[in-house]
C-alpha positions in Angstrom: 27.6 -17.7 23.2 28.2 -15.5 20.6 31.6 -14.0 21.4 33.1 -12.8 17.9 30.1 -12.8 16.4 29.2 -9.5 15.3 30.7 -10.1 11.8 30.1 -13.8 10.8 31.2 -15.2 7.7 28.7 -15.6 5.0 29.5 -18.9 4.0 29.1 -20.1 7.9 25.5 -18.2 8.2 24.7 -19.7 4.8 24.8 -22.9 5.4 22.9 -22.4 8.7 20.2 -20.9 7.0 20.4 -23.6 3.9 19.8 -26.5 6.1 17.3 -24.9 7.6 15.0 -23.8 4.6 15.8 -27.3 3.5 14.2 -29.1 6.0 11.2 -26.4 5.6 11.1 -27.5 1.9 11.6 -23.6 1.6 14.0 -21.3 -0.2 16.9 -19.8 1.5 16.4 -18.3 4.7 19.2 -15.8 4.4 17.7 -14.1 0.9 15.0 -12.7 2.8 17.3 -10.5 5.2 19.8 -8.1 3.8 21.9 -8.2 6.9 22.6 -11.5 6.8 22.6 -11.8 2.8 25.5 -9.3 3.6 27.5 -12.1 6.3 26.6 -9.6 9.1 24.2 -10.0 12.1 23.0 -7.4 13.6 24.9 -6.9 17.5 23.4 -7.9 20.8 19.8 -8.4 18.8 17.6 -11.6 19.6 18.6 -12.9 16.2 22.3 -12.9 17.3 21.4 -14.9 20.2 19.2 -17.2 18.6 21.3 -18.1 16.2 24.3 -18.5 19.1 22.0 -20.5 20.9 21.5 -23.2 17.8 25.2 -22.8 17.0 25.2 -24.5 20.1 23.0 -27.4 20.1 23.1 -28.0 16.6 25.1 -31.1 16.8 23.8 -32.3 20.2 22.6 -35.9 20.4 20.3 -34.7 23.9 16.3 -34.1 23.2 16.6 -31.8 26.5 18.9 -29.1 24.2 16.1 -29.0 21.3 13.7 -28.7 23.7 15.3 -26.2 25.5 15.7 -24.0 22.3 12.1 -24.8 21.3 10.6 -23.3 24.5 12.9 -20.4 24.5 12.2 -19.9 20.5 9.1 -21.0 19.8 8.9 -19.9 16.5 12.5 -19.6 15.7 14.5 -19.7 12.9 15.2 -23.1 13.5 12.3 -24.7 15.1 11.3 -26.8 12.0 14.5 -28.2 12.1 14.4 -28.4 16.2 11.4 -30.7 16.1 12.3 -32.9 13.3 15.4 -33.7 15.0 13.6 -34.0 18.3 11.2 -36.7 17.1 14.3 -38.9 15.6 16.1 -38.7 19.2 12.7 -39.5 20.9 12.0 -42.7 17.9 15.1 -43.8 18.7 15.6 -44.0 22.2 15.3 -47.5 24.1 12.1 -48.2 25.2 11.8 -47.7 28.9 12.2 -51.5 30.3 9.1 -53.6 31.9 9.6 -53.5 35.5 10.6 -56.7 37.3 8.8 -59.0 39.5 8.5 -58.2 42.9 9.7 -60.9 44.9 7.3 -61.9 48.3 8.3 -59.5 51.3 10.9 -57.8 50.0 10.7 -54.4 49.7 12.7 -52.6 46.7 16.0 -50.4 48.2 15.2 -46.9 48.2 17.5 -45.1 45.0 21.0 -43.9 45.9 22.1 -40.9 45.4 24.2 -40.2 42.5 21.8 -42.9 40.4 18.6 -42.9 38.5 15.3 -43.0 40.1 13.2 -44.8 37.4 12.5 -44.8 33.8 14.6 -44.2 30.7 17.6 -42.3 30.3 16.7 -40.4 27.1 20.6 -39.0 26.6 23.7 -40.9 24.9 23.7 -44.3 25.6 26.1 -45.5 28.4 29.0 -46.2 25.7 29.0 -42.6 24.7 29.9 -41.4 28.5 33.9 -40.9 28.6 35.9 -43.4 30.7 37.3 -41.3 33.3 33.5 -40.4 33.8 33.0 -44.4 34.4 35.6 -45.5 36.4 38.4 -43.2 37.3 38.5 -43.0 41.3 37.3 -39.9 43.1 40.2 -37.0 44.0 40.5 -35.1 47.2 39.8 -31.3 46.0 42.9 -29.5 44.1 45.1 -26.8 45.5 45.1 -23.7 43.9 46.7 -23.2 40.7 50.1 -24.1 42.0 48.9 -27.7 41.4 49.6 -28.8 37.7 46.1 -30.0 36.0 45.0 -33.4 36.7 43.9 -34.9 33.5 40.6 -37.3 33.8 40.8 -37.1 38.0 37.2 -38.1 38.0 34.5 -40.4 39.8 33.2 -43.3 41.1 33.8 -44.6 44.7 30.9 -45.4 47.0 28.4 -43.3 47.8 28.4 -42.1 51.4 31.8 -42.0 52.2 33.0 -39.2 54.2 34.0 -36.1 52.7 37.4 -34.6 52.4 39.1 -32.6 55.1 38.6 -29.0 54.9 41.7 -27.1 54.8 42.5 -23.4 55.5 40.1 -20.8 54.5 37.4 -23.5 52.9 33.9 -23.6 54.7 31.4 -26.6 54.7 28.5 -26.1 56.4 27.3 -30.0 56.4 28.3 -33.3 54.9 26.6 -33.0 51.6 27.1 -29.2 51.6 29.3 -27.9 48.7 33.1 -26.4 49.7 33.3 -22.6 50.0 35.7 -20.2 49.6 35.3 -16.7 51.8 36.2 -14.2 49.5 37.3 -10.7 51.0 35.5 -7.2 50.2 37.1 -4.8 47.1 36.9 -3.6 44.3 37.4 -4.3 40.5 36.7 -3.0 36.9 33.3 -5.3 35.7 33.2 -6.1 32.3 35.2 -5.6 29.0 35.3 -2.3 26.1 37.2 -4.6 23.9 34.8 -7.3 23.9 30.5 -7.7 23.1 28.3 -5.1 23.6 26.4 -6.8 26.0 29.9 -6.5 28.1 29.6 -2.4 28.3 30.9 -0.4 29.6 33.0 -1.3 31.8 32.3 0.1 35.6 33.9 -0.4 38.5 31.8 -2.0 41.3 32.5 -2.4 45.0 31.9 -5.4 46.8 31.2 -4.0 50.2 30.9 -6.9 52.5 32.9 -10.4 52.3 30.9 -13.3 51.2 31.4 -17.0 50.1 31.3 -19.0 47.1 31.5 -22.4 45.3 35.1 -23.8 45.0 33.7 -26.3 42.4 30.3 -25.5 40.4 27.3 -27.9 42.3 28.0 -31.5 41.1 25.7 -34.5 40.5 26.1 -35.6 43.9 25.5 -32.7 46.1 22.5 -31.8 43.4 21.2 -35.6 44.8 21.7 -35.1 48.2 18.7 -32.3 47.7 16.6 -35.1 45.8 17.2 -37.7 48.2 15.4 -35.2 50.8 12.4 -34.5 48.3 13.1 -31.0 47.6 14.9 -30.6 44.1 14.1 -32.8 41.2 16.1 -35.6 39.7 18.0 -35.0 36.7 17.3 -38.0 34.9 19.9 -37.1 31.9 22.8 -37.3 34.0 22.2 -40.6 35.4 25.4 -41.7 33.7 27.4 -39.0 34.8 30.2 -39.1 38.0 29.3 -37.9 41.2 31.8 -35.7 40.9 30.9 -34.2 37.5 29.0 -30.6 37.6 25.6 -31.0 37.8 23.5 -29.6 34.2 20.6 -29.2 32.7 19.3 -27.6 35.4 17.3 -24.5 35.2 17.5 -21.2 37.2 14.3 -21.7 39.4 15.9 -25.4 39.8 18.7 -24.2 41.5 16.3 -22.0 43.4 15.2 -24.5 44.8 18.5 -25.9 45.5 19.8 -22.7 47.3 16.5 -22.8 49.5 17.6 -27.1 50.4 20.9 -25.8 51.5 19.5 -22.6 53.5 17.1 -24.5 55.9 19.5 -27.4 55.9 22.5 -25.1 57.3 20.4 -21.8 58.9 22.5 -20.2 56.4 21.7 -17.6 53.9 22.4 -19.7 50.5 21.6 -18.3 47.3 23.4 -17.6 43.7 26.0 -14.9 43.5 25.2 -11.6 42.3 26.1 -11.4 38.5 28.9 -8.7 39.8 30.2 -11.1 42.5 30.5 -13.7 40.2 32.7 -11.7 38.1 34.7 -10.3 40.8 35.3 -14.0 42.3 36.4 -15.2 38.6 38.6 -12.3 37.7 40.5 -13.7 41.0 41.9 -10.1 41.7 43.2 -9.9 37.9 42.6 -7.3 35.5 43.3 -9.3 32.4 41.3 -11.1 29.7 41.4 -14.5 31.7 42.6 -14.8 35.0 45.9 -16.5 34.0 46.7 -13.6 31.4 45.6 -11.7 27.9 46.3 -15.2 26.0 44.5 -18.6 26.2 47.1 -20.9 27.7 46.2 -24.3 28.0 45.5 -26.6 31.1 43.2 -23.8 32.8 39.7 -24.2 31.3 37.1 -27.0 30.3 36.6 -26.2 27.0 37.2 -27.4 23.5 40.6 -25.6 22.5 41.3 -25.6 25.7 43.4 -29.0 26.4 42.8 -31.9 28.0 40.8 -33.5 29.8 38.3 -32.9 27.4 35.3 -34.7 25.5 32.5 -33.0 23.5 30.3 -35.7 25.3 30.4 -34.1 28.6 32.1 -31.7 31.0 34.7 -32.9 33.2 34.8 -34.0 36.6 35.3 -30.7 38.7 38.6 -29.5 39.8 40.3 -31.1 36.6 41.7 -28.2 35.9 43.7 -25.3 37.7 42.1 -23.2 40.3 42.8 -19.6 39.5 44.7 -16.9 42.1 41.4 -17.4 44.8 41.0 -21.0 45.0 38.1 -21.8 42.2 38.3 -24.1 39.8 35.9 -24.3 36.7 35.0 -20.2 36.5 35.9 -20.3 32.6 34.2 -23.5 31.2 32.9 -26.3 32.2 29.3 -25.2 32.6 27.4 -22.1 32.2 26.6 -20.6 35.7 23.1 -19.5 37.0 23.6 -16.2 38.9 21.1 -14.1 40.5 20.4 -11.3 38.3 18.1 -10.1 35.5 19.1 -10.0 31.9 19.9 -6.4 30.8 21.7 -6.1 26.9 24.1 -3.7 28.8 25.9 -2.5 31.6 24.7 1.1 31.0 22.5 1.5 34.6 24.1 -1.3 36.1 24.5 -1.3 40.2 28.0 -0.6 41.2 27.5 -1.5 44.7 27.5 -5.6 44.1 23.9 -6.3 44.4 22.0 -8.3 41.9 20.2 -5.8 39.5 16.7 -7.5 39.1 13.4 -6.0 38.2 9.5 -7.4 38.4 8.2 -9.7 35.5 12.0 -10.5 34.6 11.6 -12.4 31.1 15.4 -14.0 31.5 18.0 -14.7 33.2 22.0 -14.1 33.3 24.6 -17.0 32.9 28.3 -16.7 33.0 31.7 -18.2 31.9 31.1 -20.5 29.4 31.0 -24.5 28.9 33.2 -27.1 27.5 31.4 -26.9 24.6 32.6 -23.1 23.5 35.9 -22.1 22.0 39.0 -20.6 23.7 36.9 -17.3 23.0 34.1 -17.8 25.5 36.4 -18.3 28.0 37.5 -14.6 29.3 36.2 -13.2 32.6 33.6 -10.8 31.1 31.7 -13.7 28.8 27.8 -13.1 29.6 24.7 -14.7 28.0 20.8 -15.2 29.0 18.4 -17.7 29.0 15.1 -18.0 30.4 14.9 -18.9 33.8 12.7 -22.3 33.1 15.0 -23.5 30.4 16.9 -26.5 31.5 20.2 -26.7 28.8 23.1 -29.4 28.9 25.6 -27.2 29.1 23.7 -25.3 32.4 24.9 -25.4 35.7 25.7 -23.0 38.4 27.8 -22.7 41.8 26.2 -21.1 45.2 27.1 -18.4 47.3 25.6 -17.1 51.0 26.6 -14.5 53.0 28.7 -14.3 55.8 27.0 -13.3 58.6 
């Protein structure tokens, strides 16, 4: 999240830091560090990602992202103002209803999937969820990027109904499975010299053996198929969310234990891509910026300049937008996307062989592609960030891979 960063005006950091201090009943923040009291943050340094972490959240109306920042930043820049606005979300949110009577011999329907199971929402109210999130019916899954973008194709339907055929060259390996696509072995240049420099240097890796991956990022329903068995947690935050939304606010050992669901449930070997098979799946065999080009064009990415459908409330329902050359939709966008490997600040020592580079005692985790929420910037192929693998975000989500043999 903090593509184009390196430089930030002063004015911007300024009033970041102003707000800040105020609310510690301190002086300015910014006087106290000559890099910033000269509008220029230091490159790939915690600070940098701190304060592209609050850029994030700062305007978020979900406890869950001020938590989130809190755990990762303890004792942050902005954790004064983190908490304050953390105890007005949690002062004003509805008090969780008194349960009603249980009639004689009846006993209460177990919860559905796709719908809450108990207690209070603590996000938006209801009101603040977009329409097409409401009540727009459910699509069949889009063609590739020969299909023109489907504004606000979204949810609803009844829950149980049986899935969509599979056509050529998708896999799914049960009902409530997610829709893969088997992506062929190769070779491609992995990451950017004209980008962060968390992105270099660019290296060119080779994906020895085929494997399979996500068409769509996980949504709310498949995520609740794994609840409904007992063996992920319920999100309660995205209660008002469509089925056919991407699943968020999820954490990295949450979709662990997602991956592990779907590997006993199939006998196949489910997990998150490697951080250099994501890439190589979202390039889509291009060499370019995005996979549609060097310039943002809009209709081909969830994300505020990036056309509609769009709504700073939420992502939109999967597949909204086109699928690039390989069939996945959603790779720049959307949500942020769990993948296997350990944080490194560079590339410099990176495998080139497609296997995730991890190490013992690993402190965070890797995301990729950006979420509805960035600009047009975050959107290229190469965008990387870190979180820690506890932290459960809004804008978090992930798509799975397995192998196969």
């Amino acid at each position: 999240m903090w593509r184009n960063l390196p430089v930030v005006h002063l004015a911007a950091v300024a009033g970041i830091l102003a707000s800040t201090a105020l609310s510690m009943g301190a002086a300015s923040a910014a006087s106290a560090d000559p890099l910033l009291l000269a509008g220029i943050l230091p490159k790939n340094t915690d600070e940098q990602y701190e304060l592209s972490f609050w850029e994030s959240i700062k305007n978020s109306n979900y406890a869950a992202d001020y938590e989130a920042y809190l755990k990762q930043y303890p004792n942050g820049r902005f954790a004064v103002l983190a908490k304050a606005r953390l105890e007005r979300l949690r002062a004003s949110a509805p008090a969780a209803p008194a349960p009603a009577p249980k009639a004689k011999q009846q006993a209460a329907p177990p919860p559905r999937s796709g719908t809450s199971a108990g207690g209070p929402v603590s996000r938006a109210p209801a009101a603040s969820a977009p329409a097409a999130a409401r009540s727009a019916p459910a699509p069949a899954p889009a063609p590739p990027s020969a299909e023109a973008p489907r504004a606000g194709a979204a949810a609803g339907g009844s829950v149980g109904v049986a899935p969509p055929p599979i056509r050529t060259g998708e896999i799914r390996d049960c009902p409530a499975c997610p829709v893969l696509i088997a992506l062929p072995a190769g070779s491609f240049t992995m990451g950017s010299s004209a980008s962060d420099p968390a992105e270099k240097p660019p290296h060119h890796v080779t994906i020895g053996q085929p494997f399979a991956i996500g068409r769509f990022e996980v949504t709310v329903e498949q995520w609740n198929a794994c609840v409904d068995a007992g063996s992920c947690q319920r999100v309660p935050t995205i209660a008002e969310s469509a089925k056919n939304s991407p699943v968020r606010d999820v954490s990295w050992d949450d979709a662990q234990q997602y991956v592990e669901w779907l590997s006993k449930t199939t006998g196949k070997a489910y997990r998150l891509p490697t951080e250099s098979e994501w890439e190589y799946a979202a390039r889509g065999g291009t060499a370019s910026a995005f996979w549609w080009g060097d310039q943002m064009r809009k209709g081909n990415a969830n994300c505020k300049e990036c056309g509609d459908p769009w709504s700073n409330d939420a992502p939109a329902p999967v597949g909204s937008f086109a699928a690039n050359p390989w069939g996945l939709h959603d790779v720049n966008g959307s949500v942020w996307e769990w993948v296997a490997d350990c944080w490194h600040s560079s590339y410099k020592g990176a495998p080139v062989d497609g296997r995730a580079w991890n190490e013992n005692a690993c402190g965070s985790r890797v995301i990729r592609g950006g979420s509805w929420r960035e600009g047009a910037g975050y959107m290229v192929s190469s965008t990387r960030f870190k979180y820690s693998p506890s932290v459960r975000q809004s804008q978090n989500g992930f798509r799975v891979a397995r192998d196969m043999k």
